[in-house]
C-alpha positions as CSV (number, residue, x, y, z in Angstrom):
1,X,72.4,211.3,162.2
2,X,74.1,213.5,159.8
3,X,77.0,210.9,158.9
4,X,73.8,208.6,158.5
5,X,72.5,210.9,156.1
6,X,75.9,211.2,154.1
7,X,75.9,207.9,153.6
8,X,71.9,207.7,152.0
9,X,73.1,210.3,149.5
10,X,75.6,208.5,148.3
11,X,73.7,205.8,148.1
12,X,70.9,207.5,146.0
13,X,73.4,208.9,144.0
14,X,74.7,205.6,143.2
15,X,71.4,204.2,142.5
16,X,70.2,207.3,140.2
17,X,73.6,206.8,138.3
18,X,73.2,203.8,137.6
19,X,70.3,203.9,135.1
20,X,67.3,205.7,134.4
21,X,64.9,203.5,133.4
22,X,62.4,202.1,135.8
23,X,61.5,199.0,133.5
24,X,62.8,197.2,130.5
25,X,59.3,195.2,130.3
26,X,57.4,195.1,127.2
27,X,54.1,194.6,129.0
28,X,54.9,198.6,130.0
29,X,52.8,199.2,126.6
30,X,50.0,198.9,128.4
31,X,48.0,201.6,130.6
32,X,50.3,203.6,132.6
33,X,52.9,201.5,132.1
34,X,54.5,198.6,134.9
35,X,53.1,199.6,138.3
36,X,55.8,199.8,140.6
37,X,56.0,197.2,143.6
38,X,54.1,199.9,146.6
39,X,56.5,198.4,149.6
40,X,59.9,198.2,151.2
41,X,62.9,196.0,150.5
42,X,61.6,194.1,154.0
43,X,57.9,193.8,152.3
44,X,59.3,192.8,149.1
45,X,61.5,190.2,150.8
46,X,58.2,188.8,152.3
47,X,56.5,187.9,149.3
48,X,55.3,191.7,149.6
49,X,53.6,191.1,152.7
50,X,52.4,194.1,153.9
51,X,50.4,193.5,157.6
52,X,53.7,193.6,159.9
53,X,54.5,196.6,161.8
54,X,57.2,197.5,164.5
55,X,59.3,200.5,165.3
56,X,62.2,200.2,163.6
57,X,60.8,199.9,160.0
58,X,58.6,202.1,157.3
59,X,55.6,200.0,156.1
60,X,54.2,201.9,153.0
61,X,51.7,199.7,152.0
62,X,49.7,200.7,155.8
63,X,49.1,204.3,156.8
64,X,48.1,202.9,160.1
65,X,51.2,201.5,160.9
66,X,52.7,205.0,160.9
67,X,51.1,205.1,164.5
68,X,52.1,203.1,167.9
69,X,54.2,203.5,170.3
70,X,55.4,199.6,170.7
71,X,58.8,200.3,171.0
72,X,58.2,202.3,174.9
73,X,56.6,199.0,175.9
74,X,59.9,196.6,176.1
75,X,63.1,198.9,177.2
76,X,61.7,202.0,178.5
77,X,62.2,203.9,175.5
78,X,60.5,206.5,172.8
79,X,59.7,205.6,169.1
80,X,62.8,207.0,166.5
81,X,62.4,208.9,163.9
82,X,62.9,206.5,160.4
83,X,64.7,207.3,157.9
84,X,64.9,205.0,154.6
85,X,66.2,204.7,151.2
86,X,66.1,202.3,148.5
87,X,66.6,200.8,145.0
88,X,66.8,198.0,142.6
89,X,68.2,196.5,139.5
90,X,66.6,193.4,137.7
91,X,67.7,191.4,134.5
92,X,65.1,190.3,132.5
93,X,65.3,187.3,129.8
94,X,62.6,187.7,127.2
95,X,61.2,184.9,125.3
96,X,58.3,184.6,122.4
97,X,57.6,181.5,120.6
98,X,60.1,182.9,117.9
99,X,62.9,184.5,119.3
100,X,64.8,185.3,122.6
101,X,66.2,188.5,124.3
102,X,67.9,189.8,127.4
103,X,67.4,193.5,129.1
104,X,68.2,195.0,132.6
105,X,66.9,197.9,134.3
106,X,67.6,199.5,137.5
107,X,65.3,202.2,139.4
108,X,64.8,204.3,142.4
109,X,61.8,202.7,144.8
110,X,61.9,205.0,147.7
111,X,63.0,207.9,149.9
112,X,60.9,208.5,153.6
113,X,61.0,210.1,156.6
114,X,58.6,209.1,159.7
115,X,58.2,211.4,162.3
116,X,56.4,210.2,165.5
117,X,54.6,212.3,167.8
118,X,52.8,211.2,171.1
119,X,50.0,208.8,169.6
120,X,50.4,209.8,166.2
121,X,52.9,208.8,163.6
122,X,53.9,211.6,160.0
123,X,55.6,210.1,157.5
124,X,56.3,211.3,153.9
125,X,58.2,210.6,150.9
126,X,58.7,209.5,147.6
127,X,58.1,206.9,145.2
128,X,57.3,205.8,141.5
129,X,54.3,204.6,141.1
130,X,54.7,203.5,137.4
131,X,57.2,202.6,135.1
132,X,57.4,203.1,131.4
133,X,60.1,201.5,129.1
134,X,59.8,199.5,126.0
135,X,60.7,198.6,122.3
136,X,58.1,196.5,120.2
137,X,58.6,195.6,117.0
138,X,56.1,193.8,114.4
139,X,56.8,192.0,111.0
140,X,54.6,191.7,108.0
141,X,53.9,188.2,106.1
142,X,57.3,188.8,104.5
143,X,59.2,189.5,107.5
144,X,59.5,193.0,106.6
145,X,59.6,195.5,109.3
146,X,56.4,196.9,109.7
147,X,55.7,198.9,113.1
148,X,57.7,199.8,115.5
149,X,57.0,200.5,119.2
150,X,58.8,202.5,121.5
151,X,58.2,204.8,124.9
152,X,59.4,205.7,128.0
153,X,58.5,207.8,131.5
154,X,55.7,207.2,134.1
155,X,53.9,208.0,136.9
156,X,56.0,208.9,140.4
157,X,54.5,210.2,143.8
158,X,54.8,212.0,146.4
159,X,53.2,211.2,150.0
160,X,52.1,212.6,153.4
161,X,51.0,209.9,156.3
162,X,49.2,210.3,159.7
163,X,48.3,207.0,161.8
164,X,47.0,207.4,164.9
165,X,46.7,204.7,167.6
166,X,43.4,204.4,169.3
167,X,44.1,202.2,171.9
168,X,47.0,199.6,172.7
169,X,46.2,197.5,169.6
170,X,44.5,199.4,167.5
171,X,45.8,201.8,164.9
172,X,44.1,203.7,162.0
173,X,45.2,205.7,159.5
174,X,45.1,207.9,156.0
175,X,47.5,208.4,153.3
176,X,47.2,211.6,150.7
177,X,49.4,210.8,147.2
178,X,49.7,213.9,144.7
179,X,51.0,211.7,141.4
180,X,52.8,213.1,138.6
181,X,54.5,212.1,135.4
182,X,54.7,212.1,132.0
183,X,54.0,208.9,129.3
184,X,55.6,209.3,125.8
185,X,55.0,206.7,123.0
186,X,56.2,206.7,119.7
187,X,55.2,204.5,116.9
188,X,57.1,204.1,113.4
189,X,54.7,203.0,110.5
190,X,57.5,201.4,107.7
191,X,56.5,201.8,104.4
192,X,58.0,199.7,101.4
193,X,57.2,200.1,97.3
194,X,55.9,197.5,94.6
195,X,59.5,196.1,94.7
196,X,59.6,195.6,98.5
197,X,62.5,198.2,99.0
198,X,62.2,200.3,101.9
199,X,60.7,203.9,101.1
200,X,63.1,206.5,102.0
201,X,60.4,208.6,104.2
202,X,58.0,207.1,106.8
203,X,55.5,208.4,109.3
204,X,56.1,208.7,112.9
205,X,53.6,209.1,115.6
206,X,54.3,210.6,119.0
207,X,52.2,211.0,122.2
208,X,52.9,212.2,125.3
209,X,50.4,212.9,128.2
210,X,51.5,214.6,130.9
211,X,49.2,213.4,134.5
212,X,48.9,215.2,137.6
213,X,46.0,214.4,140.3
214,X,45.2,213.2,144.0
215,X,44.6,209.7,145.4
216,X,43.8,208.6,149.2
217,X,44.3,205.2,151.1
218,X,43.2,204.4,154.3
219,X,44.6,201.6,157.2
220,X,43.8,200.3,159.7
221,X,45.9,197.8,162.3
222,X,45.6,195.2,164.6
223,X,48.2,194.0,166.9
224,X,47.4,191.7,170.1
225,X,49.2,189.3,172.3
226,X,47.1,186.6,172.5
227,X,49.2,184.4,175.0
228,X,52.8,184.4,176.5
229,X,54.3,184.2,173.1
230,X,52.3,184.4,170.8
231,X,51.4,187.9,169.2
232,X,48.4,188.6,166.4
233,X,48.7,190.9,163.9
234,X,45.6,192.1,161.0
235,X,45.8,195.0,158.6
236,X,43.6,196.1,156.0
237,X,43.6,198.7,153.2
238,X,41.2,200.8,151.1
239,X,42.2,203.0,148.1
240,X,39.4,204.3,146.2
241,X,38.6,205.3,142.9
242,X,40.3,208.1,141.3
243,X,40.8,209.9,138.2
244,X,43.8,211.9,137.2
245,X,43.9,214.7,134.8
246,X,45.9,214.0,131.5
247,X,47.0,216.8,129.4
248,X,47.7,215.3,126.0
249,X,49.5,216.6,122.6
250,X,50.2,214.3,119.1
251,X,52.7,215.0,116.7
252,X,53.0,213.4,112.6
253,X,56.0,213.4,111.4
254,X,58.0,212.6,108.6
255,X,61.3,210.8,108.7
256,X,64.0,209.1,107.7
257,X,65.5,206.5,108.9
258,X,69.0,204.5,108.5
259,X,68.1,201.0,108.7
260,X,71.6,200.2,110.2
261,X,71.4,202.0,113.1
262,X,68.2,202.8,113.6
263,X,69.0,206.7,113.4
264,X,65.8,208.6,113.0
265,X,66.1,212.0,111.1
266,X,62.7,214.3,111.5
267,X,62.0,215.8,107.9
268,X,58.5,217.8,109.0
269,X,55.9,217.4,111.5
270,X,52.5,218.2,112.3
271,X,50.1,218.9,115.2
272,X,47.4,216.5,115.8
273,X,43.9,218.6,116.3
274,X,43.0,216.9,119.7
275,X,40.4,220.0,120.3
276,X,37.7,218.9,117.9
277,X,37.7,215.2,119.4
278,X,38.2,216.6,123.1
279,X,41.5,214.4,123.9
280,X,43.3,217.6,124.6
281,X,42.9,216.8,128.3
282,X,41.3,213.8,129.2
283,X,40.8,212.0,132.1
284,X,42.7,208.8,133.1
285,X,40.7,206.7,135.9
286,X,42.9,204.8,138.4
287,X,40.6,201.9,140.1
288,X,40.0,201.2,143.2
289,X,42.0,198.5,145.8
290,X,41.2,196.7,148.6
291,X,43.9,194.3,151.2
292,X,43.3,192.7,153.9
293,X,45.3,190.0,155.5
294,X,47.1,188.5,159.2
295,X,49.4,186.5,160.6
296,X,51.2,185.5,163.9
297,X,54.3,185.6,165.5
298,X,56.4,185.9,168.5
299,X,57.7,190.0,168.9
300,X,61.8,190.3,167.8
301,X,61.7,186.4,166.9
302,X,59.8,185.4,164.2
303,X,56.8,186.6,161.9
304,X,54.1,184.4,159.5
305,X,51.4,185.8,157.4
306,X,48.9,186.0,154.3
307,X,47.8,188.9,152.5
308,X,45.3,189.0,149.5
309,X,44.7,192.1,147.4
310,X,42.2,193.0,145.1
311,X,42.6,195.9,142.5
312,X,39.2,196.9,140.0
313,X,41.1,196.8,137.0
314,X,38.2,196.7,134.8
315,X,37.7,200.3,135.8
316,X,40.9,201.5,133.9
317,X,39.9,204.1,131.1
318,X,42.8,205.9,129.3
319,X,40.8,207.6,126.3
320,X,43.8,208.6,124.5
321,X,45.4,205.1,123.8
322,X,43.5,202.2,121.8
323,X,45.5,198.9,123.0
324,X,44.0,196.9,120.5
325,X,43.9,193.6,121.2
326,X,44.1,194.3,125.0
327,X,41.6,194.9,127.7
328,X,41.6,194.9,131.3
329,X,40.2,193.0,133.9
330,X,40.0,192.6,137.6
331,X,43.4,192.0,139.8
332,X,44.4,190.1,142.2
333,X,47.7,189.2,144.5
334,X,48.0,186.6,147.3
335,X,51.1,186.9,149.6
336,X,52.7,184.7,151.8
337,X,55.9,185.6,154.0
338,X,58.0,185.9,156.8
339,X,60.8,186.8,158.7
340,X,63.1,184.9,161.4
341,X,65.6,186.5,163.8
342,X,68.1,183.8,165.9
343,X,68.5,186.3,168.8
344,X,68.2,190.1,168.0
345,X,69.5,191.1,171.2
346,X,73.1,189.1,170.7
347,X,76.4,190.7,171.4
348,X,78.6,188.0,170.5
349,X,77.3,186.6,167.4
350,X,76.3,188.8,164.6
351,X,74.9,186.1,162.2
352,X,72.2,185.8,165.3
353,X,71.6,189.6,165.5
354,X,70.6,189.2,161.4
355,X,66.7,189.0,159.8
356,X,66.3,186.5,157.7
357,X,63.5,186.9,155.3
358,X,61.3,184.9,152.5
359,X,58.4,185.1,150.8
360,X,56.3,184.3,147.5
361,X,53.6,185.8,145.5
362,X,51.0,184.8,143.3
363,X,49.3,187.6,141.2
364,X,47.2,188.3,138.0
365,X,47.9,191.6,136.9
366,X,44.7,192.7,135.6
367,X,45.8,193.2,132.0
368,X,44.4,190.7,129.1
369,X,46.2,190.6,125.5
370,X,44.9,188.3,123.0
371,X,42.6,186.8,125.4
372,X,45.4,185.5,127.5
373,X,45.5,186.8,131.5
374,X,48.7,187.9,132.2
375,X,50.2,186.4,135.1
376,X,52.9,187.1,137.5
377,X,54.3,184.8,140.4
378,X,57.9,186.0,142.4
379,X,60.0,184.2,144.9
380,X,62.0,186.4,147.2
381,X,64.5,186.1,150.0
382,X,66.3,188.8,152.0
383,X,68.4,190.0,155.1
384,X,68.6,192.4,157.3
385,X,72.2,193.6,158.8
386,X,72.3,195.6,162.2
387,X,74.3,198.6,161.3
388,X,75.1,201.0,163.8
389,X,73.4,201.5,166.9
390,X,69.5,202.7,167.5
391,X,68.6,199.3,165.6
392,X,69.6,200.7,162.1
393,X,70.0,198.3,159.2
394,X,70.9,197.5,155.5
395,X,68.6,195.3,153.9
396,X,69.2,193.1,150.4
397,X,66.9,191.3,149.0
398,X,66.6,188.9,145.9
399,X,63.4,187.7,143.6
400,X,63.2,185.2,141.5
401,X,59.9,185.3,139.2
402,X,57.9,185.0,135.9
403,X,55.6,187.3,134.4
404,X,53.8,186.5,131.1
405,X,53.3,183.7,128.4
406,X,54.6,182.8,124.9
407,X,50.9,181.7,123.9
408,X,49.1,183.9,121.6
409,X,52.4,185.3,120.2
410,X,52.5,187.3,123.5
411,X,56.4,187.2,125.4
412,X,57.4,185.2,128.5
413,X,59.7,187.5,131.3
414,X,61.7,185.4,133.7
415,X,63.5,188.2,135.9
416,X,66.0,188.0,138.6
417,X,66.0,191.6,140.7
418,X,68.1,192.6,143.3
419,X,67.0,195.3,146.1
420,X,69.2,197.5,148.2
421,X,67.8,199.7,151.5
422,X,69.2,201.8,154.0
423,X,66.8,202.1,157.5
424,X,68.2,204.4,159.8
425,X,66.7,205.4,163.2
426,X,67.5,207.9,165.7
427,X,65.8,210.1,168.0
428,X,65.2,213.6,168.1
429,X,63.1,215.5,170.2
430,X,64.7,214.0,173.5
431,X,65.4,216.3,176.5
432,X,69.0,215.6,178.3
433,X,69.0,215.8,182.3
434,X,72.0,216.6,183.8
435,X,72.7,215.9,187.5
């Protein structure tokens, strides 16, 4: 287990070095930002499927699956303890009805431990929960520079698990997340004279909240053979309605700034009075969610499902931002996924030991600009390689998607991203006999 471990670090390290930013999306603006995908590489690959459970993977988007003991019931043997890692990078090519861009951004999606224990199942860890990284610009009827748009941070979080299974195919569970973050946004007003040359000072605004708070989810699990073959398996999540607290300062500054490079040289500033209009700390509501969803399979073969989410979007408050021009409304998500194994228990053949993974996802996000629904659909493939013993693996997985539109002067993402996880198993609390 330690050299296990080694290698995680140095694959976190990796990912970490690699880039800081969690998004390049412009639609990170909005709210808190782009909400991070809640899964695994193995969910993702499935269209983010979320119902499956078995021993030798973390679900995150489940408390409940955190429980079980199905692992005992086909060689004789205890549950592991899980260990998992991962991280991704994706390109994104912008497009408006004007003008076209490219970005790329890489994150850090997960670190977990699950820790089983007779009928129950711990598990902690952490992950981002939001994403916050952009650069907006706007032009006046001359095509004059006129506001620029910049921020950067978000929301991550850190959370405890306990499933507990009731009987042979029933599981429940709850999920505590403490979430914590910062959001900074700065926005550049440019000013010109009667001539149309750039003024040599302009105003700067910058905002940063800084969030902390609770939120709960609870699980629950089905899994049932229902012939020979053929197993059944139905999840279903709750998150309810929360509100974290938001401790907020605003800053007006004067500047200059070199039009060449974009240097930005701070001349004075001043404190915003957000006493008087009681936005010193505010509170920032996060809606509530419900999933639910099924599928069927044959165990260590194959794996088929649907899950549909709904997320009361409308419920979003943030009183210290004014989007104008953008509201929010009710989301949703529908996905569809799978998995295929050839023959996991092969000695011989590799290739046959390998999961082979695919998914898609349809989604409206919840946010409206301009009276256009913003829109997201993916397409995602993956693998999982043996490594090791104790049924460790790597997993890769690849989405192809769109998010966005180029109507309403709003900006069209078509993204490619590439995931990268490490799940490794072992067991601890084991006894050794000696004859």
């Amino acid at each position: 287990m330690i050299k296990k471990l080694g290698l995680v670090f140095i694959a976190l390290f990796a990912i970490q070095s690699y880039g800081q930013n969690g998004t390049a999306s412009p639609y990170s603006f909005y709210g808190i930002g782009s909400i991070n995908f809640k899964g695994s590489v193995e969910n993702r690959s499935m269209g983010g499927l979320g119902i499956y459970k078995d021993s030798v993977h973390i679900n995150f988007q489940n408390p409940a699956t955190f429980a079980g003991n199905d692992l005992e019931v086909w060689n004789n043997e205890s549950r592991p303890v899980k260990f998992t890692v991962g991280g991704s990078t994706t390109s994104i090519n912008l497009k408006s009805e004007s003008s076209s861009d490219k970005t790329k951004s890489s994150n850090f999606d997960y670190l977990a431990l699950s820790v089983p224990v007779g009928k129950f199942g711990f598990g902690f860890g952490l992950q981002p929960y939001s994403s916050v990284g952009y650069m907006l610009e706007t032009r006046d009827s001359d095509d004059r520079l006129d506001y620029r748009y910049s921020g950067e941070g978000g929301l991550n979080k850190v959370f405890l698990s306990l499933g507990y299974q009731v009987n042979k195919s029933l599981s429940v569970g709850v999920q505590t997340d403490y979430d914590f973050g910062n959001i900074q946004n700065n926005t550049i007003n440019f000013g010109y004279n009667d001539d149309g040359e750039f003024l040599q000072y302009q105003t700067k605004e910058y905002t940063r909240s800084d969030l902390s708070g609770l939120n709960f989810n609870i699980g629950v699990h089905y899994q049932e053979m229902i012939n020979d073959k053929l197993e059944l398996q139905a999840s279903a999540t709750y998150t309810p309605q929360t509100d974290l607290t938001s401790k907020n300062e605003r800053l007006f500054s004067t500047i200059t700034v070199n039009t060449e490079t974009g240097f930005e040289l701070l001349i004075n500033d001043l404190d915003a009075d957000l006493v008087s209009s009681n936005l010193e700390e505010t509170d920032l509501t996060l809606p509530s969610k419900f999933s639910f969803g099924a599928g069927l399979g044959q165990p260590r073969k194959w794996f088929a499902g649907i899950e549909y989410t709904t997320q009361n979007t409308s419920e979003f408050s943030n009183p210290i931002y004014d989007n104008v021009g953008a509201n929010f409304e009710d989301a949703s998500k529908l996905s569809l996924g799978g998995f295929y194994i050839p023959e996991y228990n092969s000695f011989s053949k590799y290739w046959k030991r390998i999961t082979y993974r695919a998914g898609m996802r349809f989604e409206n996000t919840g946010l409206n600009i301009n009276n256009e629904t913003i829109k997201e659909f993916g397409m995602s493939f993956g693998v999982g390689l043996p490594v090791g013993n104790m049924f460790s693996n790597a997993n890769l997985g690849l989405e192809f998607g769109q998010k966005g539109t180029t109507n309403a002067n709003l900006v069209k993402e078509n993204f490619v991203s590439f995931q990268l996880s490490l799940s490794l198993n072992d067991r601890w609390f084991i006894k050794k006999k000696y004859n």
